[in-house]
Kinemage of the C-alpha trace (Angstrom):
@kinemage 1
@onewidth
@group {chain A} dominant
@subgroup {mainchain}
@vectorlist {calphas} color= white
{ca unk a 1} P 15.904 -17.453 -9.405
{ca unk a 2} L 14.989 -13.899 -8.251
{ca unk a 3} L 14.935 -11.478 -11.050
{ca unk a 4} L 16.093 -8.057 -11.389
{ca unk a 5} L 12.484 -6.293 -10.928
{ca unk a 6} L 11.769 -8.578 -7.753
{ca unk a 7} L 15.006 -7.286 -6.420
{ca unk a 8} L 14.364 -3.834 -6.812
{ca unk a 9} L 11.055 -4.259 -5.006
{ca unk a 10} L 12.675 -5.835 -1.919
{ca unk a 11} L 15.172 -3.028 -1.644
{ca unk a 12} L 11.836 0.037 -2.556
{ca unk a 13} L 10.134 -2.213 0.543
{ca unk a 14} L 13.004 -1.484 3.005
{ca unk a 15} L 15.017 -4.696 2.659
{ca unk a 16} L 18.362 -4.722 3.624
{ca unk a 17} L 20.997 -7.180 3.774
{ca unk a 18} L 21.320 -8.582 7.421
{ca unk a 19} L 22.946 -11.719 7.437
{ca unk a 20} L 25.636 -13.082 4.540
{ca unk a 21} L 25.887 -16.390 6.123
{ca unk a 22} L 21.946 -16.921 6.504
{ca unk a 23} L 21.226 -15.049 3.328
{ca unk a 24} L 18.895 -12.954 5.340
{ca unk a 25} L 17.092 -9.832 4.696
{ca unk a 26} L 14.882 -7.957 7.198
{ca unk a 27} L 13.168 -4.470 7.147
{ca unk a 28} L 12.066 -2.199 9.696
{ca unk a 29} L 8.132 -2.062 10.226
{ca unk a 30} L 5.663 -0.111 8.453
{ca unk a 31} L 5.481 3.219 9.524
{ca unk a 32} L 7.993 3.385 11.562
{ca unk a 33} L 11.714 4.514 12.192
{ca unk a 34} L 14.523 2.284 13.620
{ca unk a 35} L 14.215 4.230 17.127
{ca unk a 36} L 10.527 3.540 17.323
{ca unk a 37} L 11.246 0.092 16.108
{ca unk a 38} L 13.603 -0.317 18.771
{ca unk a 39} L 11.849 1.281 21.757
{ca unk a 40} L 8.844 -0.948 21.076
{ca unk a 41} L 10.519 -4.033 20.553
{ca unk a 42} L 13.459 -3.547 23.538
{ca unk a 43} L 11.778 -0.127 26.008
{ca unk a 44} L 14.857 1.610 27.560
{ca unk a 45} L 17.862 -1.187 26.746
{ca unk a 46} L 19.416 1.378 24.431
{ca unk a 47} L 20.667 4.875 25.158
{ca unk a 48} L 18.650 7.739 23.197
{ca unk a 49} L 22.056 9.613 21.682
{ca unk a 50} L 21.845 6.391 19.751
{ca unk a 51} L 22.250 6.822 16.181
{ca unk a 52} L 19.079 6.487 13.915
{ca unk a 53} L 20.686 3.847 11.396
{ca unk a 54} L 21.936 2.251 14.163
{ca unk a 55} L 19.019 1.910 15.961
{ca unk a 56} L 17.942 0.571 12.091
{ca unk a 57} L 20.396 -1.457 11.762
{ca unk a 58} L 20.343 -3.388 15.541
{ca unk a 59} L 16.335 -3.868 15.033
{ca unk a 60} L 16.393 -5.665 11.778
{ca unk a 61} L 19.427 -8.060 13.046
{ca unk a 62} L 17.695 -8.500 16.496
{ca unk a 63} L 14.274 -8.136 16.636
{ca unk a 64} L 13.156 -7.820 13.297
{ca unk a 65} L 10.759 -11.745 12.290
{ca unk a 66} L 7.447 -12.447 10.356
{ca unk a 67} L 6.750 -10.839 7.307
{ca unk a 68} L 9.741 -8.259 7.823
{ca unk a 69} L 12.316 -11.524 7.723
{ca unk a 70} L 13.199 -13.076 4.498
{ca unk a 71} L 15.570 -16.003 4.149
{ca unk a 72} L 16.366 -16.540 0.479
{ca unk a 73} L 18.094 -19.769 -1.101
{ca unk a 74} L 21.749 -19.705 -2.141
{ca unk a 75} L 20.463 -19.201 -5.475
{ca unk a 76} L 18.365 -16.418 -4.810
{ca unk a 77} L 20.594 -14.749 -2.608
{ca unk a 78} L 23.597 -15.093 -5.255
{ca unk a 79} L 21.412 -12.919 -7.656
{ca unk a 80} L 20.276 -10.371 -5.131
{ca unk a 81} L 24.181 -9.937 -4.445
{ca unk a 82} L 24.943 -9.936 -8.299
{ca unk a 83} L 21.494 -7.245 -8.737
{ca unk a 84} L 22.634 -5.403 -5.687
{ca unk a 85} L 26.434 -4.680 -7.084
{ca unk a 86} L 24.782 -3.842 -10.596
{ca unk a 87} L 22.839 -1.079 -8.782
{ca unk a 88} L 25.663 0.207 -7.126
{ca unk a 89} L 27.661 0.652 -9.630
{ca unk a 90} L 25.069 2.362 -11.520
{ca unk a 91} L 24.682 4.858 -9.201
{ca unk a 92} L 28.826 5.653 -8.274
């Protein structure tokens, strides 16, 4: 089971959510925003009006993998949900 602490370290290293059905999380690499994560990984395929999170968002679910692509068990993933909705509702 993932604790509370070891959640709040995946979310202060830049992991989001990416996939409910594959209990995925990816981040964007270090150093750099989703547009240069996005030029590197796909030069020119998207249009540069393109929203940063966006650009954020379409790395981590397409080209994010390695160390920046965690796939937790259902276990896991139930209490980064339940740690995740905690936080949340701290902070509303």
């Amino acid at each position: 089971m993932i604790s509370p602490v070891n959640v709040r370290k995946l979310i202060a290293q830049g992991y989001v959510q990416v996939s409910r059905r594959h209990r995925t999380l990816a981040r964007l690499p270090a150093g750099l925003t989703g547009r240069q994560a996005l030029d590197a990984a796909a030069p020119g395929r998207y249009p540069p009006q393109m929203p940063e999170e966006s650009c954020a968002d379409q790395y981590r679910r397409v080209y994010a993998g390695g160390n920046d692509v965690l796939k937790l068990s259902r276990d896991d993933f139930a209490d980064y949900l339940r740690v995740l909705r905690a936080l949340a509702e701290e902070t509303s």
